[in-house]
PDB file with SEQRES, HELIX, SHEET and CRYST1 records, atoms N, CA, C and O in Angstrom:
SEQRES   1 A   82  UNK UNK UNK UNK UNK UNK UNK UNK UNK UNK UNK UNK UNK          
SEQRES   2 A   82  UNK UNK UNK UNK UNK UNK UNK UNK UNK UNK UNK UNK UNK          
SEQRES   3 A   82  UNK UNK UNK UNK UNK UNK UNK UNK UNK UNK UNK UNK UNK          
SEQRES   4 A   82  UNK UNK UNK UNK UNK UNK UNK UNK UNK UNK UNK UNK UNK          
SEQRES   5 A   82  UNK UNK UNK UNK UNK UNK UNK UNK UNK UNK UNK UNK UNK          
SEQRES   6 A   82  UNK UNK UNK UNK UNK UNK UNK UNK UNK UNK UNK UNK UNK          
SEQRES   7 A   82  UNK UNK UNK UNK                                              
HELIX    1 AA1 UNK A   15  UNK A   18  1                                   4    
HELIX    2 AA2 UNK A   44  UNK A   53  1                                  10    
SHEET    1 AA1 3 UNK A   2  UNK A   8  0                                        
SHEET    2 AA1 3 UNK A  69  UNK A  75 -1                                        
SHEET    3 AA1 3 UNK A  58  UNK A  59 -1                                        
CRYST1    1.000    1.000    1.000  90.00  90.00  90.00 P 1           1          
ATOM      1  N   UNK A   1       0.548  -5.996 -24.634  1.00  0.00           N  
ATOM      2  CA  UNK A   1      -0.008  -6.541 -23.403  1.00  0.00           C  
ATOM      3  C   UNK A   1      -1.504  -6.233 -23.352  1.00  0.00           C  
ATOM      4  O   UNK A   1      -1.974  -5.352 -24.071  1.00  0.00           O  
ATOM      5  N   UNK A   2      -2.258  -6.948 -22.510  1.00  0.00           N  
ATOM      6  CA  UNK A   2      -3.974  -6.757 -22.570  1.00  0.00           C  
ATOM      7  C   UNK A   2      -3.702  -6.813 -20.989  1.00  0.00           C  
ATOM      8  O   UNK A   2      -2.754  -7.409 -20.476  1.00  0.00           O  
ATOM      9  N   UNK A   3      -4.582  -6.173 -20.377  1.00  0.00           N  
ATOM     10  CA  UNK A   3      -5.291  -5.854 -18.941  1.00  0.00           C  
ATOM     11  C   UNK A   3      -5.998  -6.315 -18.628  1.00  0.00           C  
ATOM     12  O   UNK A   3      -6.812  -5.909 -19.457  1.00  0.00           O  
ATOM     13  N   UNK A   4      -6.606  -7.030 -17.954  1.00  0.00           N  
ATOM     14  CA  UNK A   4      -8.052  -7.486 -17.439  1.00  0.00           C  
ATOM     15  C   UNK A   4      -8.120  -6.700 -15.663  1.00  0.00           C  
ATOM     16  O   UNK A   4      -7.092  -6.475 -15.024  1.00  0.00           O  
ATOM     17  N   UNK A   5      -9.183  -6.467 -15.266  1.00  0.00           N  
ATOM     18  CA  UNK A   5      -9.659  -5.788 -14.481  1.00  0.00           C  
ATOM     19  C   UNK A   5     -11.004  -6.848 -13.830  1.00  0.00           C  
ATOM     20  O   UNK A   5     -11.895  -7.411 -14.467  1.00  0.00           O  
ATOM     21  N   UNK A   6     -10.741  -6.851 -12.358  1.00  0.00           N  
ATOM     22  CA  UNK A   6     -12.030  -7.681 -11.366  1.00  0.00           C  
ATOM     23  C   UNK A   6     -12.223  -7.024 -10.902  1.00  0.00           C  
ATOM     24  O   UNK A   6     -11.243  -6.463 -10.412  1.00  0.00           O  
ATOM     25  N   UNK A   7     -13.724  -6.366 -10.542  1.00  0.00           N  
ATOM     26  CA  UNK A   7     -13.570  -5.667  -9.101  1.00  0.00           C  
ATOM     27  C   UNK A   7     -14.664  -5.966  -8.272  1.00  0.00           C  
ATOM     28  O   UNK A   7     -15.694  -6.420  -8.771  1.00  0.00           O  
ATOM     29  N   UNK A   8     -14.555  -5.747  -6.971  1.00  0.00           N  
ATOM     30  CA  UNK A   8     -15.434  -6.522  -6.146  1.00  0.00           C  
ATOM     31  C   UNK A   8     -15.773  -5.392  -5.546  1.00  0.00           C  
ATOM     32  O   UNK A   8     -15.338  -4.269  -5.801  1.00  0.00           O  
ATOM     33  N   UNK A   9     -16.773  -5.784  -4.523  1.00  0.00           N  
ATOM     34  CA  UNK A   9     -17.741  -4.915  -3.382  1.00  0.00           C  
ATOM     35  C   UNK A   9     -17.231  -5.526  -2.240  1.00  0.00           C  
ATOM     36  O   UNK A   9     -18.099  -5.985  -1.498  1.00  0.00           O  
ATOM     37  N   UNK A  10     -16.080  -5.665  -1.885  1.00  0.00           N  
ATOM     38  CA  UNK A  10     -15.920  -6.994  -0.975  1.00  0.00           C  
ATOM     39  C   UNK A  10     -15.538  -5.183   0.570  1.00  0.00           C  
ATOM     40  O   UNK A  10     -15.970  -4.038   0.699  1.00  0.00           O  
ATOM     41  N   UNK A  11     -14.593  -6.035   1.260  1.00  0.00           N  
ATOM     42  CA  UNK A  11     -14.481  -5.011   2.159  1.00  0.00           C  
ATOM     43  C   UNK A  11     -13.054  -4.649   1.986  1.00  0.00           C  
ATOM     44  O   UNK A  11     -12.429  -4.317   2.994  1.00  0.00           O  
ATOM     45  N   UNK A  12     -12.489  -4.670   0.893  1.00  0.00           N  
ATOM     46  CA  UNK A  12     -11.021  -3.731   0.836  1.00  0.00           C  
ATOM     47  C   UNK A  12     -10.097  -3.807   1.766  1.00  0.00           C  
ATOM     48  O   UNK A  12     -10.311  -3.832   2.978  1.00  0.00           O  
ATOM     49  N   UNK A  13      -8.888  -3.853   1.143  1.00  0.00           N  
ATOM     50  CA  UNK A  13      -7.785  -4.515   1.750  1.00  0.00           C  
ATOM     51  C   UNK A  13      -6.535  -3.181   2.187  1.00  0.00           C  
ATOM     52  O   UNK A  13      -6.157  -2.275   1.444  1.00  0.00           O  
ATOM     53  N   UNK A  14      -6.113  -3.449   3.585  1.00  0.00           N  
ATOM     54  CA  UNK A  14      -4.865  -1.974   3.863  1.00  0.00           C  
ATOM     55  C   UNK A  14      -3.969  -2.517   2.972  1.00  0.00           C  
ATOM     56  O   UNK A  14      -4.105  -3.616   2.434  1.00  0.00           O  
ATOM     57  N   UNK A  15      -2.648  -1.415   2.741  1.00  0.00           N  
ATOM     58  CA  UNK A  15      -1.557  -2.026   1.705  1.00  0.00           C  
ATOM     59  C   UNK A  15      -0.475  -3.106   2.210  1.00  0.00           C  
ATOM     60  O   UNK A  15       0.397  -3.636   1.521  1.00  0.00           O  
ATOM     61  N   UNK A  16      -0.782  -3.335   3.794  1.00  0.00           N  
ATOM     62  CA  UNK A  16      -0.093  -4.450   4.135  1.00  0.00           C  
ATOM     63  C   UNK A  16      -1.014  -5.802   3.606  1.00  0.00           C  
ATOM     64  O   UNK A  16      -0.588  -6.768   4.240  1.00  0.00           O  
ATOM     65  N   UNK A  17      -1.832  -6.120   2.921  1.00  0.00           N  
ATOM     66  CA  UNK A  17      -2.706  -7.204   3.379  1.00  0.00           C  
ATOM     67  C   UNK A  17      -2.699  -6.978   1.324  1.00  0.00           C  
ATOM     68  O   UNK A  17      -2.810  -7.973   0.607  1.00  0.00           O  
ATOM     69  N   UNK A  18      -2.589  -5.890   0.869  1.00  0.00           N  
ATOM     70  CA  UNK A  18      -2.261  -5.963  -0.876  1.00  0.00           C  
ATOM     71  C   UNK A  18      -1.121  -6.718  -1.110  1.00  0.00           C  
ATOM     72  O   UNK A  18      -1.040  -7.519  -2.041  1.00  0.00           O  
ATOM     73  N   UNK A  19      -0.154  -6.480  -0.234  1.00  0.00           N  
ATOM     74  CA  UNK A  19       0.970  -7.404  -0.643  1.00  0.00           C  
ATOM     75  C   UNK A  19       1.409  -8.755  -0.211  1.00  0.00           C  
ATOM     76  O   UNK A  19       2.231  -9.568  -0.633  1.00  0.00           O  
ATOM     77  N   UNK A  20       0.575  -8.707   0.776  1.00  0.00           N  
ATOM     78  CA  UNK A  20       0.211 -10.389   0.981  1.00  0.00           C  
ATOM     79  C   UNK A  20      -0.587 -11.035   0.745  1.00  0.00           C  
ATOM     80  O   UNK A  20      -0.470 -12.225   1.039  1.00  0.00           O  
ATOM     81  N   UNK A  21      -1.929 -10.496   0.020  1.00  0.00           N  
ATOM     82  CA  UNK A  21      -2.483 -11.634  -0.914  1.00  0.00           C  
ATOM     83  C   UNK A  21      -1.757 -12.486  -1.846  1.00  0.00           C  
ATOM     84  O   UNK A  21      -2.461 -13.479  -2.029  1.00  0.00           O  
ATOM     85  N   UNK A  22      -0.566 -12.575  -2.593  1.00  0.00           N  
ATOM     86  CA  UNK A  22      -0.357 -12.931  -3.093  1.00  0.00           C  
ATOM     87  C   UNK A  22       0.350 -13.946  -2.691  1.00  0.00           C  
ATOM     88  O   UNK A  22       0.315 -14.801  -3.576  1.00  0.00           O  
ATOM     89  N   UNK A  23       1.022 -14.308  -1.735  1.00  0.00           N  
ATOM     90  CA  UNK A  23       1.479 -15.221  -0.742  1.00  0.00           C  
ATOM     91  C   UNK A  23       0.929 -16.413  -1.101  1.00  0.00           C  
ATOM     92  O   UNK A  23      -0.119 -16.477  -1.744  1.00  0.00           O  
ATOM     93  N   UNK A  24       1.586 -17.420  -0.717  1.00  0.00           N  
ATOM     94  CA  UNK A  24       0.754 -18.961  -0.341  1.00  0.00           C  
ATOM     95  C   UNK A  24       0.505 -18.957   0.847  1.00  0.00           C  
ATOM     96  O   UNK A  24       1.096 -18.302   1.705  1.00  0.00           O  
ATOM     97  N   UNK A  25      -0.434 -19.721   1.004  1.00  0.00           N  
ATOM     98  CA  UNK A  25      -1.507 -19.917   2.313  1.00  0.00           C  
ATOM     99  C   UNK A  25      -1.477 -18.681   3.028  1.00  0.00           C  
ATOM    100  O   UNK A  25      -1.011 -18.720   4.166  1.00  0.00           O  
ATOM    101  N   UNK A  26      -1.890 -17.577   2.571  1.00  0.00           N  
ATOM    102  CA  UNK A  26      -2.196 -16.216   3.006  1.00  0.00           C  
ATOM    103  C   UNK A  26      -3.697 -16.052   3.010  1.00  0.00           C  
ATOM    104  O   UNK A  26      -4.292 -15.937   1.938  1.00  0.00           O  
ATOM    105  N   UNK A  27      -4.165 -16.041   3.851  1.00  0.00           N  
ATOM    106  CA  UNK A  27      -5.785 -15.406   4.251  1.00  0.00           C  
ATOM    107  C   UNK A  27      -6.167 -14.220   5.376  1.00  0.00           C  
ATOM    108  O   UNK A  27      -5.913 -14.116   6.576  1.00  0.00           O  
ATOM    109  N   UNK A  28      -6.881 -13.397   4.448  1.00  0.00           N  
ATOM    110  CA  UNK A  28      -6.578 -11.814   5.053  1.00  0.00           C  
ATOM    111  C   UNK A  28      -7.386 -12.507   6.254  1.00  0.00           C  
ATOM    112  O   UNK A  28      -8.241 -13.243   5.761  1.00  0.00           O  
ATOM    113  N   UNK A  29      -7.415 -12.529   7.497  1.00  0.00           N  
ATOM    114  CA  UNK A  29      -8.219 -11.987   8.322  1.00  0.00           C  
ATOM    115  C   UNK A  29      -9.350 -11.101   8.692  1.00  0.00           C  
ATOM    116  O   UNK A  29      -9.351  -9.874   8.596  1.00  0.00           O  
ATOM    117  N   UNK A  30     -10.749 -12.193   9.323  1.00  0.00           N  
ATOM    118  CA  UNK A  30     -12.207 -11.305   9.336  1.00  0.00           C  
ATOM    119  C   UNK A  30     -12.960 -10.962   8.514  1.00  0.00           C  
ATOM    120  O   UNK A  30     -14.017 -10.341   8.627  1.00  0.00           O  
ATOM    121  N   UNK A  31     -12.033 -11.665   6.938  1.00  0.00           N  
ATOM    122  CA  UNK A  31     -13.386 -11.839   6.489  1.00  0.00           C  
ATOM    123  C   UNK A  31     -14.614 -12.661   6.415  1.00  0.00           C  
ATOM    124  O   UNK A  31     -14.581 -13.890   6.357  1.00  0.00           O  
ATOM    125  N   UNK A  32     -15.894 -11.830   6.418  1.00  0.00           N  
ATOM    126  CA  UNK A  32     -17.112 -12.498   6.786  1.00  0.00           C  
ATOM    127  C   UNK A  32     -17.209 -13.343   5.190  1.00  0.00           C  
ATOM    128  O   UNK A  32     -17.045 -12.906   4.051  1.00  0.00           O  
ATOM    129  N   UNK A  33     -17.592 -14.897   5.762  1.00  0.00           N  
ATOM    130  CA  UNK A  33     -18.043 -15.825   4.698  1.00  0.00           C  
ATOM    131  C   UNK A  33     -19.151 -15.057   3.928  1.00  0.00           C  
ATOM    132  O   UNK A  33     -19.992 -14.354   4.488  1.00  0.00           O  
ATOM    133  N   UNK A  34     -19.057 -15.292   2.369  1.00  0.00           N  
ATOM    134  CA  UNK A  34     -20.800 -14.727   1.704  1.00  0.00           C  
ATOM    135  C   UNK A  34     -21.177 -16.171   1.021  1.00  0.00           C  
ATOM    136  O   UNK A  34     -22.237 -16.327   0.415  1.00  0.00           O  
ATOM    137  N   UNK A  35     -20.246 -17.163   1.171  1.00  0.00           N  
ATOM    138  CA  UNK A  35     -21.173 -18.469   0.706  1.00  0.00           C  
ATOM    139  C   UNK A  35     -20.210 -19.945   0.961  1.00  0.00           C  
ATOM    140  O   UNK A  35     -19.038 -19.615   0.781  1.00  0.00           O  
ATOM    141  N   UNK A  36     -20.266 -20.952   1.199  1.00  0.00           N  
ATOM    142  CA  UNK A  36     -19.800 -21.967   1.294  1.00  0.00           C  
ATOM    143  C   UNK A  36     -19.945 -22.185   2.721  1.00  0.00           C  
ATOM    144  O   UNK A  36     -20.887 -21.995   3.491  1.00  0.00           O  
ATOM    145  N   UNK A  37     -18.253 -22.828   2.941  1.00  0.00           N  
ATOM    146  CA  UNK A  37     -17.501 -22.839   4.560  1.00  0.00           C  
ATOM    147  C   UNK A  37     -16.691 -21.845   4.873  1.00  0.00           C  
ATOM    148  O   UNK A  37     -16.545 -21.355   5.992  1.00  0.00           O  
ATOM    149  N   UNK A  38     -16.051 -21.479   3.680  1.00  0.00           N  
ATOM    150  CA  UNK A  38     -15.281 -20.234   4.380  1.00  0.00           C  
ATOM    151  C   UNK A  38     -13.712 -20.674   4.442  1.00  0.00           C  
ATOM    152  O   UNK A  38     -12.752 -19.926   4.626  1.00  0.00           O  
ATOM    153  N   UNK A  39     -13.702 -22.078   4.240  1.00  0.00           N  
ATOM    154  CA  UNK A  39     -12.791 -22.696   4.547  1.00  0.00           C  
ATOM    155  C   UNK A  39     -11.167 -22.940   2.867  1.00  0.00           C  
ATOM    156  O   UNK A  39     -10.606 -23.881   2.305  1.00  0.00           O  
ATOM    157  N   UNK A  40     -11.140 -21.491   2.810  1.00  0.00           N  
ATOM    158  CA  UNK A  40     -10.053 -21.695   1.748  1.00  0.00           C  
ATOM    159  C   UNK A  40      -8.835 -21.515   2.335  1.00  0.00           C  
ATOM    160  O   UNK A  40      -8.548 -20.863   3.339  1.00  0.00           O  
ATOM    161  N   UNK A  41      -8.107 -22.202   1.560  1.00  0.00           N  
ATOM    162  CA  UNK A  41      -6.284 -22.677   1.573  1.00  0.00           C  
ATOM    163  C   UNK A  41      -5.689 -21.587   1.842  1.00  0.00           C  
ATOM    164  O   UNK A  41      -4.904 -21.518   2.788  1.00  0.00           O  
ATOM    165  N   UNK A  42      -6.038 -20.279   0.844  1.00  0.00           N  
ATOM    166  CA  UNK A  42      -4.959 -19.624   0.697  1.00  0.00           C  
ATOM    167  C   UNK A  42      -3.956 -19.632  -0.411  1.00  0.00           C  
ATOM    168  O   UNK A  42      -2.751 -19.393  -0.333  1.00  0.00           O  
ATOM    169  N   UNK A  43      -4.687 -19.957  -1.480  1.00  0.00           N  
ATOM    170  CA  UNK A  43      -3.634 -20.880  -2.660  1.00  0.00           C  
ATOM    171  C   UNK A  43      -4.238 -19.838  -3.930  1.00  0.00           C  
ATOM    172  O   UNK A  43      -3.470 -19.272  -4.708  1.00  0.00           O  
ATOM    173  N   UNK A  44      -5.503 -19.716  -3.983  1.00  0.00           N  
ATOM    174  CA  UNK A  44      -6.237 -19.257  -5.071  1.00  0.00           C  
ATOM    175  C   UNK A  44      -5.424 -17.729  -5.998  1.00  0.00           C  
ATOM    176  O   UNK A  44      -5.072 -17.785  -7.176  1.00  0.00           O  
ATOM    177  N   UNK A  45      -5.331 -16.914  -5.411  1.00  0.00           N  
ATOM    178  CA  UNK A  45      -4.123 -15.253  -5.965  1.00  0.00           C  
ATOM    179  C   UNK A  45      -3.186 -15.996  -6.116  1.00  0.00           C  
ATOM    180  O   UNK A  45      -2.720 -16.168  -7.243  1.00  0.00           O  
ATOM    181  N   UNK A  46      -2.439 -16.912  -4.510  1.00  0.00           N  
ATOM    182  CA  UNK A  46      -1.122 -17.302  -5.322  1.00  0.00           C  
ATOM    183  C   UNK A  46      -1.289 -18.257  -6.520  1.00  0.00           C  
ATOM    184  O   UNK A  46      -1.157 -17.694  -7.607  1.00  0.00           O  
ATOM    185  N   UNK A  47      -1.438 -19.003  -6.544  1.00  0.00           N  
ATOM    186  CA  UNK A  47      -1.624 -20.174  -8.101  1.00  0.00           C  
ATOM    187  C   UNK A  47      -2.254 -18.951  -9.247  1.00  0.00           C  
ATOM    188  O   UNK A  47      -1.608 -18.968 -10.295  1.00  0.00           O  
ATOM    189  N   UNK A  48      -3.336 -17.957  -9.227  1.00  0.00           N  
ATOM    190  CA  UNK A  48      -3.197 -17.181 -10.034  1.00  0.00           C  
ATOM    191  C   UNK A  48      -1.800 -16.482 -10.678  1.00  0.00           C  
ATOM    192  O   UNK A  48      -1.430 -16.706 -11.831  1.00  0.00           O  
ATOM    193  N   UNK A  49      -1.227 -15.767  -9.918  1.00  0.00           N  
ATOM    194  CA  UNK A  49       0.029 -14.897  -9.812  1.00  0.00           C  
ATOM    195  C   UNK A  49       0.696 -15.889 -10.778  1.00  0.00           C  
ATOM    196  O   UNK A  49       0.641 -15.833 -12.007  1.00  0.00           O  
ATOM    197  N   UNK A  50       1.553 -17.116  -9.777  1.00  0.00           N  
ATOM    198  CA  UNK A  50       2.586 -17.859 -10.679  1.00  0.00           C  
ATOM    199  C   UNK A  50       2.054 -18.234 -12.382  1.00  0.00           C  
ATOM    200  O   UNK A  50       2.767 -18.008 -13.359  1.00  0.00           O  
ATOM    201  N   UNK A  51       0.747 -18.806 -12.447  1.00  0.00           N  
ATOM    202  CA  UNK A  51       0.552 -19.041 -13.873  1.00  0.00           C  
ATOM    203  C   UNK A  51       0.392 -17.947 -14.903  1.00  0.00           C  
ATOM    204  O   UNK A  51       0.479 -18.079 -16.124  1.00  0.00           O  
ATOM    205  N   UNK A  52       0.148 -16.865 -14.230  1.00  0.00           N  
ATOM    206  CA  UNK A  52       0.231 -15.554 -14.861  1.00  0.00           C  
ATOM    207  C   UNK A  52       1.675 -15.157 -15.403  1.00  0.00           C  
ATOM    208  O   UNK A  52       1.880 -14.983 -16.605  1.00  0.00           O  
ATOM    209  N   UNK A  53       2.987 -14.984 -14.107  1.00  0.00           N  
ATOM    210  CA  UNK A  53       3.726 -14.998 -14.133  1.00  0.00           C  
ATOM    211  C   UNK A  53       4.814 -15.896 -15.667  1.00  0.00           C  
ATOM    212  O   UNK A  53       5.624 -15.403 -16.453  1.00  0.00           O  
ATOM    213  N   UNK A  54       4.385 -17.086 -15.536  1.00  0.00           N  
ATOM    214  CA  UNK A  54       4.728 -18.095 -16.154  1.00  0.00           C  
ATOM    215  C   UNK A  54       4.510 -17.799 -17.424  1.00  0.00           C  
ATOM    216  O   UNK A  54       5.300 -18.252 -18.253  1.00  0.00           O  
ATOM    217  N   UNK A  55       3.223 -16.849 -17.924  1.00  0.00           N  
ATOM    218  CA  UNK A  55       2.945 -16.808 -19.369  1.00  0.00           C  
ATOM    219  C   UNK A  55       3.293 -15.319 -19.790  1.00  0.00           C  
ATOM    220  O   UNK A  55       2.777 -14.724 -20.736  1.00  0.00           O  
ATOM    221  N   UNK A  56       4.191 -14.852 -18.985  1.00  0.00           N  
ATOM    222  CA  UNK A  56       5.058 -13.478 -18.816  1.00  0.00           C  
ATOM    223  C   UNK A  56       4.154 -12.301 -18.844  1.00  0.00           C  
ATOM    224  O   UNK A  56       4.308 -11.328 -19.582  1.00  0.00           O  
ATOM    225  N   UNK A  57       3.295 -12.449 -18.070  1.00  0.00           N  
ATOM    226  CA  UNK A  57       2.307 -11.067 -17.172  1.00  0.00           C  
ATOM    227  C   UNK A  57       2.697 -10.970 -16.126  1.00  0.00           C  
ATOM    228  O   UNK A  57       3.729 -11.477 -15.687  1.00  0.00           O  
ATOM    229  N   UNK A  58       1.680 -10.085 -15.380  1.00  0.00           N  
ATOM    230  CA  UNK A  58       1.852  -9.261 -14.256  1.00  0.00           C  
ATOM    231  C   UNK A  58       0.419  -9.243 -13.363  1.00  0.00           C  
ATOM    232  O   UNK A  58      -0.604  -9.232 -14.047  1.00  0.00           O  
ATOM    233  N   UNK A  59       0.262  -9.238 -11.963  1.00  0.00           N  
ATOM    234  CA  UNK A  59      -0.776  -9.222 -11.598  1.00  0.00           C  
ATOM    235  C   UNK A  59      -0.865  -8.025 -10.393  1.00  0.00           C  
ATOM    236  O   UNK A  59       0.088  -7.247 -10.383  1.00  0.00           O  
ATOM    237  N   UNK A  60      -1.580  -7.882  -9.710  1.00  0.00           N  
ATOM    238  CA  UNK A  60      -1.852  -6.488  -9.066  1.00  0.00           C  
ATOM    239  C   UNK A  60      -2.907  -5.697  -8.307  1.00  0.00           C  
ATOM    240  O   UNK A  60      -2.697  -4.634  -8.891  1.00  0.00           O  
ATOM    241  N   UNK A  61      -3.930  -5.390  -7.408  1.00  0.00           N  
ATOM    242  CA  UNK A  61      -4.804  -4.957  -6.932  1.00  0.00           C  
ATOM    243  C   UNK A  61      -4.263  -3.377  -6.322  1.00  0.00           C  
ATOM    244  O   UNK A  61      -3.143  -2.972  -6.014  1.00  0.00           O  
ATOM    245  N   UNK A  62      -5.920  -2.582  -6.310  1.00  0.00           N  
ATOM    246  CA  UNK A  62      -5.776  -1.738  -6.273  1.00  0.00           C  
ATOM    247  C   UNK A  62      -7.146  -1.524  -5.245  1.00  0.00           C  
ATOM    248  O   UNK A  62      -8.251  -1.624  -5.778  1.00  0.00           O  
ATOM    249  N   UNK A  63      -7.062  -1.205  -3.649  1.00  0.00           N  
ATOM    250  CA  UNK A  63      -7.979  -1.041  -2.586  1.00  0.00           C  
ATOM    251  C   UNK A  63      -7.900   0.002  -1.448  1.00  0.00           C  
ATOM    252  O   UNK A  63      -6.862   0.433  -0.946  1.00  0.00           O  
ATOM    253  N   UNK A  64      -8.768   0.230  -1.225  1.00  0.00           N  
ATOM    254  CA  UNK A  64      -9.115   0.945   0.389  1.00  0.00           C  
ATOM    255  C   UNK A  64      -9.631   0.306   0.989  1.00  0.00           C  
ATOM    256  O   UNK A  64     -10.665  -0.166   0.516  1.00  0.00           O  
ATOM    257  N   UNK A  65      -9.230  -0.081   2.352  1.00  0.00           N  
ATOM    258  CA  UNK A  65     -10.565  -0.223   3.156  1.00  0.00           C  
ATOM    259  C   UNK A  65     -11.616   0.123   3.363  1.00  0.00           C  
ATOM    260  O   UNK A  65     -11.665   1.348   3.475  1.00  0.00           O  
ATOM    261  N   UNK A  66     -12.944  -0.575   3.530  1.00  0.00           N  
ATOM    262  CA  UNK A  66     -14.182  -0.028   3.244  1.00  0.00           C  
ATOM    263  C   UNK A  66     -14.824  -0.052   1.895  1.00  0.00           C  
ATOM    264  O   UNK A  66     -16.045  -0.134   1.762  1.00  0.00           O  
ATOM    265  N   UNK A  67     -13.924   0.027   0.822  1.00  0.00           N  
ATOM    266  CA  UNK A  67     -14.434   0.293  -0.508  1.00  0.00           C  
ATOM    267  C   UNK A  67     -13.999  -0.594  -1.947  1.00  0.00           C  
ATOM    268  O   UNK A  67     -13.763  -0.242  -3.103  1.00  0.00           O  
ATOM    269  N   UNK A  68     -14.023  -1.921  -1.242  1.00  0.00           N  
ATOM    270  CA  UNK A  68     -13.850  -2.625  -2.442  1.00  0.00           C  
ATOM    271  C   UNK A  68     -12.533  -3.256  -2.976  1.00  0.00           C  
ATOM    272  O   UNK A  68     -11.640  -3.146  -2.136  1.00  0.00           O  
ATOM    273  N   UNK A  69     -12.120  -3.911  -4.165  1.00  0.00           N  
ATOM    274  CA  UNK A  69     -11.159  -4.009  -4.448  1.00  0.00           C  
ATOM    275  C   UNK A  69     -11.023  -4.399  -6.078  1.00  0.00           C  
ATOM    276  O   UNK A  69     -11.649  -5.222  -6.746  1.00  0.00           O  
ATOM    277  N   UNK A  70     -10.006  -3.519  -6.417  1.00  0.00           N  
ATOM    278  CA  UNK A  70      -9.836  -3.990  -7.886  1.00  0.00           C  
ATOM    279  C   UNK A  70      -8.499  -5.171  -8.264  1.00  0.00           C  
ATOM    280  O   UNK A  70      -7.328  -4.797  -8.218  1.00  0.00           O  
ATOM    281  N   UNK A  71      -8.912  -6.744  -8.668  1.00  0.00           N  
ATOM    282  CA  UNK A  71      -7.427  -6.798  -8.874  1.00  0.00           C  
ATOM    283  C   UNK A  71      -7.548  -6.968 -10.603  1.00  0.00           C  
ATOM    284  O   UNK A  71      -8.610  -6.949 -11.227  1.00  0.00           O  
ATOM    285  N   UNK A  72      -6.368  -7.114 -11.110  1.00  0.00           N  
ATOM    286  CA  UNK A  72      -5.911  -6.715 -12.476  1.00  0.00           C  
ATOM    287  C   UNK A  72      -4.957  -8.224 -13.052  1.00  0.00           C  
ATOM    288  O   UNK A  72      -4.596  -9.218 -12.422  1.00  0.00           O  
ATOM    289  N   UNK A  73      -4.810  -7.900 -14.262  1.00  0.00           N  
ATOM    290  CA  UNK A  73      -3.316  -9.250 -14.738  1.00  0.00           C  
ATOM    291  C   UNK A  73      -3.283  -8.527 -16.152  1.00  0.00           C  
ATOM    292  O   UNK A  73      -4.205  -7.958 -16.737  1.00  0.00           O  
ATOM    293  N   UNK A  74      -2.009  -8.702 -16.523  1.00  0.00           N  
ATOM    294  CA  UNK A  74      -1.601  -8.580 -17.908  1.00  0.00           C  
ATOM    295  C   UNK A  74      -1.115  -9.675 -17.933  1.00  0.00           C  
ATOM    296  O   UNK A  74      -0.624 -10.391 -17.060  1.00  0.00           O  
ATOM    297  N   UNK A  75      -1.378  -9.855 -19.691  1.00  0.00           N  
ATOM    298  CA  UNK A  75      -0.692 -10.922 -20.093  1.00  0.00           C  
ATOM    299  C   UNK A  75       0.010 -10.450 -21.335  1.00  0.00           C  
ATOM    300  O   UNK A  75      -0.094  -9.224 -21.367  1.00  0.00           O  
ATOM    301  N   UNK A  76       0.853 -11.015 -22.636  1.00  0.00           N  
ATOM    302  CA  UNK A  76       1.567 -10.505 -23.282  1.00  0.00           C  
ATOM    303  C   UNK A  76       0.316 -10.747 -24.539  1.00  0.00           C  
ATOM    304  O   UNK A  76      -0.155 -11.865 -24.330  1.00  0.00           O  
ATOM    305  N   UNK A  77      -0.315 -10.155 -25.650  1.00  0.00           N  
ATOM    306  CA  UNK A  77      -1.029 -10.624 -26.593  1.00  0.00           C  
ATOM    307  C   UNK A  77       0.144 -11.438 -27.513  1.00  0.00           C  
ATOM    308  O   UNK A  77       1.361 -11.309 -27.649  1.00  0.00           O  
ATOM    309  N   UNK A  78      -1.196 -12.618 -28.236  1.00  0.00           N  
ATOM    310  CA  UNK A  78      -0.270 -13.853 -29.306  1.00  0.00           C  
ATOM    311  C   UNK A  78      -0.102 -12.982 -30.150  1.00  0.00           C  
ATOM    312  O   UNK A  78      -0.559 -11.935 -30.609  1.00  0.00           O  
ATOM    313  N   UNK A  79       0.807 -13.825 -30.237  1.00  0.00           N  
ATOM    314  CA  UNK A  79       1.728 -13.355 -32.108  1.00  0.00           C  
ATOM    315  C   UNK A  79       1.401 -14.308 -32.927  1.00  0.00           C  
ATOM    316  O   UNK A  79       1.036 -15.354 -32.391  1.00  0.00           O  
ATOM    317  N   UNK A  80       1.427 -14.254 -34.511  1.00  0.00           N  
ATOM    318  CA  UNK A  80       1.426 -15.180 -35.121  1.00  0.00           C  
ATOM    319  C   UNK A  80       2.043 -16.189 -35.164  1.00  0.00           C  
ATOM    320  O   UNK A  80       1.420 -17.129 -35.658  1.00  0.00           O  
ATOM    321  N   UNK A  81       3.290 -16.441 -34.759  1.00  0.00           N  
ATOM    322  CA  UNK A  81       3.790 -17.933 -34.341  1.00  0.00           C  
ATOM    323  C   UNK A  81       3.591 -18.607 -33.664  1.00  0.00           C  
ATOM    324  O   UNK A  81       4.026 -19.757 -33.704  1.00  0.00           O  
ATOM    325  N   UNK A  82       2.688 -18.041 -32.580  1.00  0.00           N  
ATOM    326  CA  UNK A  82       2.092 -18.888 -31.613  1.00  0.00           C  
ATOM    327  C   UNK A  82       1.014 -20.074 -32.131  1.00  0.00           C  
ATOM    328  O   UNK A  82       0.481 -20.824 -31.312  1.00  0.00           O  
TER     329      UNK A  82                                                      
END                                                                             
């Protein structure tokens, strides 16, 4: 398996709001726009997750409030038959 690691400066998420990012049409609440409209679905983690899922990884964040957020994905590394 390989890891990948994001991490942001954003404003960090309680562990009720870690386990519902991943949701469809889930949008944490209050967060302040830093560019566009502001205006997302709620689709973006979930459609991550499932295609992750699908190629038999795992996905995951790791936050405090106040201090950021790390999220993560494994995926399985190719084999030669691939």
């Amino acid at each position: 398996m390989t890891r990948v690691y994001i991490k942001d400066q954003g404003p960090g998420l309680t562990p009720v709001e870690q386990q519902s990012v991943w949701e469809r049409f889930y949008r944490v609440k209050g967060i302040q726009v830093q560019y566009g409209t502001g205006e997302g679905l709620g689709l973006g983690l979930y459609l991550c997750r499932i295609i992750i899922q699908w190629h038999g990884g795992q996905v995951g964040v790791e936050s405090k409030k106040g201090e950021g957020s790390t999220f993560w994905f494994t995926l399985p590394m190719a084999t030669e038959d691939c």
